[in-house]
GUNUDREN-382784 format. One record per atom (N, C-alpha, C): residue number from 1; residue in three letters; x, y, z. Coordinates in nm, 3 decimals, always signed. Layout:
<atoms>
+-----+-----+---------+---------+---------+
:   k :   r :      c1 :      c2 :      c3 :
+-----+-----+---------+---------+---------+
: NUM : ala :       X :       Y :       Z :
...
+-----+-----+---------+---------+---------+
</atoms>
This chain:
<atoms>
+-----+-----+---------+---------+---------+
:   k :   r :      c1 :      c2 :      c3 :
+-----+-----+---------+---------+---------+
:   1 : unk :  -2.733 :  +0.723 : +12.783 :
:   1 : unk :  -2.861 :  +0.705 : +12.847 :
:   1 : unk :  -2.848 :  +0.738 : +12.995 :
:   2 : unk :  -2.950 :  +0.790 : +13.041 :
:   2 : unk :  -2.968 :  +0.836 : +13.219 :
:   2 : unk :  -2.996 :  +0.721 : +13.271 :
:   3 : unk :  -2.930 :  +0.656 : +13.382 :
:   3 : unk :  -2.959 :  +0.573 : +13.483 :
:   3 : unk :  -3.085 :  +0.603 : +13.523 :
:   4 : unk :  -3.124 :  +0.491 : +13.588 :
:   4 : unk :  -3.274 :  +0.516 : +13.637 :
:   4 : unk :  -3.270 :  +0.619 : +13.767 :
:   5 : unk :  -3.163 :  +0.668 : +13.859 :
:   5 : unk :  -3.190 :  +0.725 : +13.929 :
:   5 : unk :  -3.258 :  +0.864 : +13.900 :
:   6 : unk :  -3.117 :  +0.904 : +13.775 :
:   6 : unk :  -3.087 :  +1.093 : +13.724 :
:   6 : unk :  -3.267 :  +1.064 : +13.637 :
:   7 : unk :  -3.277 :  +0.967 : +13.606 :
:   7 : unk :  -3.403 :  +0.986 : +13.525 :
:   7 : unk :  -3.530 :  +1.032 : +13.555 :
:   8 : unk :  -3.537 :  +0.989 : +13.700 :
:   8 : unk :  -3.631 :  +0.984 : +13.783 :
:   8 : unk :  -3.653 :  +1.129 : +13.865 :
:   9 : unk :  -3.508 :  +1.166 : +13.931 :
:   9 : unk :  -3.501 :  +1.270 : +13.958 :
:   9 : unk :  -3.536 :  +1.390 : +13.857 :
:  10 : unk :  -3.509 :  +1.404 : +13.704 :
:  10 : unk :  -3.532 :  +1.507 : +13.616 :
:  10 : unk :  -3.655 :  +1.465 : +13.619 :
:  11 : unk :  -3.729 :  +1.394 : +13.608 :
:  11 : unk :  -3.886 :  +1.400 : +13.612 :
:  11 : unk :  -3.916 :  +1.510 : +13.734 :
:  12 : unk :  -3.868 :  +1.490 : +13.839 :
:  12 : unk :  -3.957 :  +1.519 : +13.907 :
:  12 : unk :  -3.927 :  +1.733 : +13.937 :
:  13 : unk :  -4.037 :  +1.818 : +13.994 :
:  13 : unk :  -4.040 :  +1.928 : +13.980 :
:  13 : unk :  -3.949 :  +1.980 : +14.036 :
:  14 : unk :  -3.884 :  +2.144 : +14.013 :
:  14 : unk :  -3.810 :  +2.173 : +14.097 :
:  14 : unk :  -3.802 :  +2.192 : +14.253 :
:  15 : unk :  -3.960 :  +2.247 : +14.281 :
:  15 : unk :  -3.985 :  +2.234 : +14.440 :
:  15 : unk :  -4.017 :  +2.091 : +14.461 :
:  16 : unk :  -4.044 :  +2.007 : +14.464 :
:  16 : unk :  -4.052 :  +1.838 : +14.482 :
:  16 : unk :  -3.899 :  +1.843 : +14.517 :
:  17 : unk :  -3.805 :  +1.870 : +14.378 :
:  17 : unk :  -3.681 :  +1.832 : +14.440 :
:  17 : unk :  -3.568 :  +1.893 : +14.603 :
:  18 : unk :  -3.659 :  +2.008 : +14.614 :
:  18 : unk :  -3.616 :  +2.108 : +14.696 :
:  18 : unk :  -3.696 :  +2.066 : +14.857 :
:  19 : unk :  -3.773 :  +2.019 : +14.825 :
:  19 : unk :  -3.838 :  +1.930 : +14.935 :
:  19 : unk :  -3.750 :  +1.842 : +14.998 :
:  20 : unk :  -3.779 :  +1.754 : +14.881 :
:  20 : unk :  -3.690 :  +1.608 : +14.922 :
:  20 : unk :  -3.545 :  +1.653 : +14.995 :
:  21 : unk :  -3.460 :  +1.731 : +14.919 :
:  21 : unk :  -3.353 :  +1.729 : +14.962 :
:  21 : unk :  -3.375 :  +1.801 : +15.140 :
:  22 : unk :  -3.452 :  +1.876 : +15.163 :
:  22 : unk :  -3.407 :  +1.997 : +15.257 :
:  22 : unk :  -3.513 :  +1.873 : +15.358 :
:  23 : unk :  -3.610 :  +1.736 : +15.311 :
:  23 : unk :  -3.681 :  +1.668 : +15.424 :
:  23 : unk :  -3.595 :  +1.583 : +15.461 :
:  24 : unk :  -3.553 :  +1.487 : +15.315 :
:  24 : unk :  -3.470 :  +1.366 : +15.364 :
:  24 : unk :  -3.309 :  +1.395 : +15.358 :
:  25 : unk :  -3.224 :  +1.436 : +15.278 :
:  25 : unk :  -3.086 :  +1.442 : +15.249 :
:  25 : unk :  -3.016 :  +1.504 : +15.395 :
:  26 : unk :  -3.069 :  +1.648 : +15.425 :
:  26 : unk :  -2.975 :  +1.758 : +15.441 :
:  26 : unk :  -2.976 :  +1.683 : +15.591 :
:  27 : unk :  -3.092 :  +1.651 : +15.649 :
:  27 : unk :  -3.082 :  +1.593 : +15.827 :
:  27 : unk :  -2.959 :  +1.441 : +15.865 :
:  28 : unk :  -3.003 :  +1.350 : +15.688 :
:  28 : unk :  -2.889 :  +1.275 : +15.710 :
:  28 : unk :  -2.730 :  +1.306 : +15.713 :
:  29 : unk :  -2.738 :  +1.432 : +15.590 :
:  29 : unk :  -2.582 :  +1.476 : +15.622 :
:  29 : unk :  -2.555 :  +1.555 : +15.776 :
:  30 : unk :  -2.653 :  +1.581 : +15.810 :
:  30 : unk :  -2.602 :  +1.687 : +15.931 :
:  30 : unk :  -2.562 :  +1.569 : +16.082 :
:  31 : unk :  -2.642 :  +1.454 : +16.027 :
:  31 : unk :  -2.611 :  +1.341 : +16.142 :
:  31 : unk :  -2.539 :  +1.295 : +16.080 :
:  32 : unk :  -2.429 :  +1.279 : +16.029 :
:  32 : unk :  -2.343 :  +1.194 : +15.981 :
:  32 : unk :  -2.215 :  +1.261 : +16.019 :
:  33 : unk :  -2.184 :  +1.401 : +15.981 :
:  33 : unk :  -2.104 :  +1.538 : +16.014 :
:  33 : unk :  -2.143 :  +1.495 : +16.138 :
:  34 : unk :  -2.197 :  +1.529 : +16.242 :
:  34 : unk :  -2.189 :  +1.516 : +16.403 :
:  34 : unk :  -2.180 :  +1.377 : +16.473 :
:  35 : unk :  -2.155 :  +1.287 : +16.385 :
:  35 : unk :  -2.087 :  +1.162 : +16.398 :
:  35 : unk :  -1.973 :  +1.183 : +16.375 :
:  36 : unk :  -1.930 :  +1.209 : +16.299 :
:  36 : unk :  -1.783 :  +1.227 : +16.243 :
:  36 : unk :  -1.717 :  +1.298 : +16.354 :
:  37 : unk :  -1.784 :  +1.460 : +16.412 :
:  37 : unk :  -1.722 :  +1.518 : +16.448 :
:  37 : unk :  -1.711 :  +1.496 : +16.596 :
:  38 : unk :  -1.745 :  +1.408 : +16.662 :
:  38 : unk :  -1.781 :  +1.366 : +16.788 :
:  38 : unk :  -1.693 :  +1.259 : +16.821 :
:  39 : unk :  -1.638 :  +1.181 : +16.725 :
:  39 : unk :  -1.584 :  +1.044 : +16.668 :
:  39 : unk :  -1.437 :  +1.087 : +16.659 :
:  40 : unk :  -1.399 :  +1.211 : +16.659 :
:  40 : unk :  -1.284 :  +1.278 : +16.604 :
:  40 : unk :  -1.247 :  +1.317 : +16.762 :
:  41 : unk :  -1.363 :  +1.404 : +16.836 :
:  41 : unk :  -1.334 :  +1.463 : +16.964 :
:  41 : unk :  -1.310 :  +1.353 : +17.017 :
:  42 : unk :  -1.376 :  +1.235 : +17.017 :
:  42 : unk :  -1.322 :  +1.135 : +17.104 :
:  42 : unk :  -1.204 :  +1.063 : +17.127 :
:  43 : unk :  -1.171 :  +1.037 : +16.996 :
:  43 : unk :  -1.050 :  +0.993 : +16.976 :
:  43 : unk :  -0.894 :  +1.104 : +17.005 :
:  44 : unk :  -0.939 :  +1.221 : +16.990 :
:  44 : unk :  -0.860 :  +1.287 : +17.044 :
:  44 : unk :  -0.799 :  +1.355 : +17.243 :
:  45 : unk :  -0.896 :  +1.231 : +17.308 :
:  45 : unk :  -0.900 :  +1.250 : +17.392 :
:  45 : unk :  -1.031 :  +1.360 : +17.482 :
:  46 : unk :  -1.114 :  +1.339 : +17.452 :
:  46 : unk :  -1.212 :  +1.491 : +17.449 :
:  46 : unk :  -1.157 :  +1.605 : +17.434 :
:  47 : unk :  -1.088 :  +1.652 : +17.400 :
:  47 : unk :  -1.022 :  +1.761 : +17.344 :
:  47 : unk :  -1.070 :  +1.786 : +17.156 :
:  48 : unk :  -1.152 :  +1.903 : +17.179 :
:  48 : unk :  -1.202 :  +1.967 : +17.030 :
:  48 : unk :  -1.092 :  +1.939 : +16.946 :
:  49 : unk :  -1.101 :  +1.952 : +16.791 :
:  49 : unk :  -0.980 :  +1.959 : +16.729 :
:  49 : unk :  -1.013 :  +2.048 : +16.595 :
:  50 : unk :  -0.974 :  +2.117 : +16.544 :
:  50 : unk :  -1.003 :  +2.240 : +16.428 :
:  50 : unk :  -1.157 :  +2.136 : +16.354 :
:  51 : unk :  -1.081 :  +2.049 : +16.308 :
:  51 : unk :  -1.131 :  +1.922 : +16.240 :
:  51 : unk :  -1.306 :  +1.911 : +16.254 :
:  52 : unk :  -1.277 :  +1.888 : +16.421 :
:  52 : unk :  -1.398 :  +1.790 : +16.458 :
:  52 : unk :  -1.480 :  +1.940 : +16.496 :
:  53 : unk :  -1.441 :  +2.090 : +16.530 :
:  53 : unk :  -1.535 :  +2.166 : +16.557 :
:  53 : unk :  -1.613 :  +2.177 : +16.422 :
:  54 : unk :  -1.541 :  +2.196 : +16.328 :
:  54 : unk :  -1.590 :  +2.266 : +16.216 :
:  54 : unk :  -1.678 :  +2.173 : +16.136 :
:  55 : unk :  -1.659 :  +2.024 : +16.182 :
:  55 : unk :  -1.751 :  +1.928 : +16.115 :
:  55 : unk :  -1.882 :  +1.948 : +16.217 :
:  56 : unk :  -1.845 :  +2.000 : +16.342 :
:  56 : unk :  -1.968 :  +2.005 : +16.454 :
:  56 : unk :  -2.091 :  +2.089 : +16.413 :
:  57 : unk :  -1.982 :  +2.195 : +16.423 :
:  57 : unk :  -2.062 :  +2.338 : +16.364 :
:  57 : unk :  -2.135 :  +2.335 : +16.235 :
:  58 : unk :  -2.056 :  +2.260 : +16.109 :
:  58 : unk :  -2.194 :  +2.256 : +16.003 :
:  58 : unk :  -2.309 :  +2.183 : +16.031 :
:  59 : unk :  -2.240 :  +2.040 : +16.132 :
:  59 : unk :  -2.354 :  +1.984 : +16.150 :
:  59 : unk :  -2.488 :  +2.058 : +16.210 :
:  60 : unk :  -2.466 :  +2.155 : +16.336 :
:  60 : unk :  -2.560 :  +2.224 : +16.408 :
:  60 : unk :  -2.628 :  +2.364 : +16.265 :
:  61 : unk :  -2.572 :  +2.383 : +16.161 :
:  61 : unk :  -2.589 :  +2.476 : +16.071 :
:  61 : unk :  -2.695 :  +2.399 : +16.012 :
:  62 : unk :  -2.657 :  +2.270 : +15.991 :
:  62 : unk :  -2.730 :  +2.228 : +15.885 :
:  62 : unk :  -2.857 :  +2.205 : +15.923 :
:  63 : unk :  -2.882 :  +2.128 : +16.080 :
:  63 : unk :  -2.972 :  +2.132 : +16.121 :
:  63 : unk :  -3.029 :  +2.249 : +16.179 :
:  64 : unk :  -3.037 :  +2.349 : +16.169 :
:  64 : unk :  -3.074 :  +2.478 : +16.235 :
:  64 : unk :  -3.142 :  +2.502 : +16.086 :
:  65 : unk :  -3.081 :  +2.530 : +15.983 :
:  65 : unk :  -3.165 :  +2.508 : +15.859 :
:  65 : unk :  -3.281 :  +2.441 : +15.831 :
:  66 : unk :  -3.218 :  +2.305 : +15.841 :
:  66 : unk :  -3.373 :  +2.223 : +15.819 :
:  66 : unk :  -3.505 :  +2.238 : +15.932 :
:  67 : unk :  -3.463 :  +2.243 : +16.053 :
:  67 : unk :  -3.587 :  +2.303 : +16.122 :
:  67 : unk :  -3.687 :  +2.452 : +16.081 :
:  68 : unk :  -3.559 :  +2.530 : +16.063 :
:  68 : unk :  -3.589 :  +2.651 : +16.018 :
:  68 : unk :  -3.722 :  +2.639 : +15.906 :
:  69 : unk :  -3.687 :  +2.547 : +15.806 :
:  69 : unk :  -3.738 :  +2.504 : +15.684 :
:  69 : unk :  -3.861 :  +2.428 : +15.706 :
:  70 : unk :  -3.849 :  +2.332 : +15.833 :
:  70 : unk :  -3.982 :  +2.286 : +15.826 :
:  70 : unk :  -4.096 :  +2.346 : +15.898 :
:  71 : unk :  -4.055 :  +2.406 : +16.019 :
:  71 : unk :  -4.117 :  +2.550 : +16.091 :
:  71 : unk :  -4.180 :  +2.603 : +15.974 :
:  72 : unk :  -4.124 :  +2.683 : +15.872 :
:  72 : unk :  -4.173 :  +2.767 : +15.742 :
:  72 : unk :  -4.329 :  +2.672 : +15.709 :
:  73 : unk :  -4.265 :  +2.522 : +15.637 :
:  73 : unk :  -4.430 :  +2.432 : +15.586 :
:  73 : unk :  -4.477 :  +2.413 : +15.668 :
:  74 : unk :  -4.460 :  +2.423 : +15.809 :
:  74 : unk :  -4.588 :  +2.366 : +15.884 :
:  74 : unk :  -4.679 :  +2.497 : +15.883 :
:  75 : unk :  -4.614 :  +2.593 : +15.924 :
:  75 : unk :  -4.688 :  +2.756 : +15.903 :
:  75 : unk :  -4.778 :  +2.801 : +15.810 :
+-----+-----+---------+---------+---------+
</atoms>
Protein backbone atom coordinates (compact mmCIF):
# COMPACT_ATOMS: atom_id res chain seq x y z
CA UNK A 1 0.00 0.00 0.00
CA UNK A 2 1.19 3.84 -0.78
CA UNK A 3 1.71 5.93 2.26
CA UNK A 4 -0.40 8.79 2.38
CA UNK A 5 2.26 11.02 1.14
CA UNK A 6 3.27 8.95 -2.53
CA UNK A 7 -0.61 8.72 -2.62
CA UNK A 8 -1.34 12.09 -2.63
CA UNK A 9 1.39 13.12 -4.72
CA UNK A 10 0.27 10.44 -7.72
CA UNK A 11 -3.03 12.09 -7.51
CA UNK A 12 -1.93 15.08 -8.25
CA UNK A 13 -1.07 16.34 -12.19
CA UNK A 14 2.11 16.36 -13.77
CA UNK A 15 2.39 20.24 -14.10
CA UNK A 16 0.85 20.71 -10.39
CA UNK A 17 3.75 18.51 -9.56
CA UNK A 18 6.29 20.57 -11.55
CA UNK A 19 4.99 23.63 -9.90
CA UNK A 20 5.23 22.61 -6.52
CA UNK A 21 8.60 21.36 -6.82
CA UNK A 22 10.28 24.34 -8.92
CA UNK A 23 7.78 26.95 -6.10
CA UNK A 24 8.38 25.22 -2.85
CA UNK A 25 11.30 22.37 -2.91
CA UNK A 26 14.04 23.67 -5.30
CA UNK A 27 14.42 27.45 -3.22
CA UNK A 28 14.57 25.30 0.03
CA UNK A 29 17.33 23.13 -1.35
CA UNK A 30 19.20 26.03 -2.81
CA UNK A 31 19.07 27.72 0.87
CA UNK A 32 20.14 24.91 2.59
CA UNK A 33 23.32 24.21 -0.08
CA UNK A 34 24.32 27.99 0.69
CA UNK A 35 24.10 27.25 4.29
CA UNK A 36 26.14 24.44 4.07
CA UNK A 37 28.45 26.08 1.83
CA UNK A 38 29.06 29.23 3.80
CA UNK A 39 29.21 27.04 7.09
CA UNK A 40 32.13 25.14 5.43
CA UNK A 41 33.90 28.61 4.24
CA UNK A 42 33.68 29.58 7.67
CA UNK A 43 34.95 27.05 9.40
CA UNK A 44 37.73 26.86 7.17
CA UNK A 45 38.87 30.06 8.10
CA UNK A 46 37.23 32.23 5.19
CA UNK A 47 39.14 30.54 2.86
CA UNK A 48 36.81 28.81 -0.13
CA UNK A 49 37.26 25.11 -0.12
CA UNK A 50 36.52 22.76 -3.44
CA UNK A 51 33.65 21.59 -1.07
CA UNK A 52 32.02 24.72 0.00
CA UNK A 53 32.43 26.47 -3.71
CA UNK A 54 30.71 23.84 -5.45
CA UNK A 55 27.89 23.56 -2.79
CA UNK A 56 27.85 27.62 -3.37
CA UNK A 57 27.64 27.49 -6.94
CA UNK A 58 24.63 24.96 -7.16
CA UNK A 59 23.16 26.88 -4.65
CA UNK A 60 23.32 30.27 -6.91
CA UNK A 61 22.29 27.63 -10.03
CA UNK A 62 19.52 26.57 -8.36
CA UNK A 63 18.28 29.76 -7.54
CA UNK A 64 18.98 31.45 -10.86
CA UNK A 65 16.57 28.65 -12.08
CA UNK A 66 13.80 29.17 -9.92
CA UNK A 67 13.64 32.90 -10.58
CA UNK A 68 14.18 32.20 -14.12
CA UNK A 69 10.96 29.96 -13.70
CA UNK A 70 8.92 32.28 -11.91
CA UNK A 71 9.78 35.39 -14.23
CA UNK A 72 8.35 32.76 -17.10
CA UNK A 73 4.50 32.49 -14.80
CA UNK A 74 4.35 35.82 -13.96
CA UNK A 75 4.75 36.69 -17.87
Amino acid sequence: MLGYGSGMLALLSSPVRRFLLTALLLPVIAFVLGKLGAYLQRRNGGQTTKVSRALLSASGGIRRFTDRKANKQRH
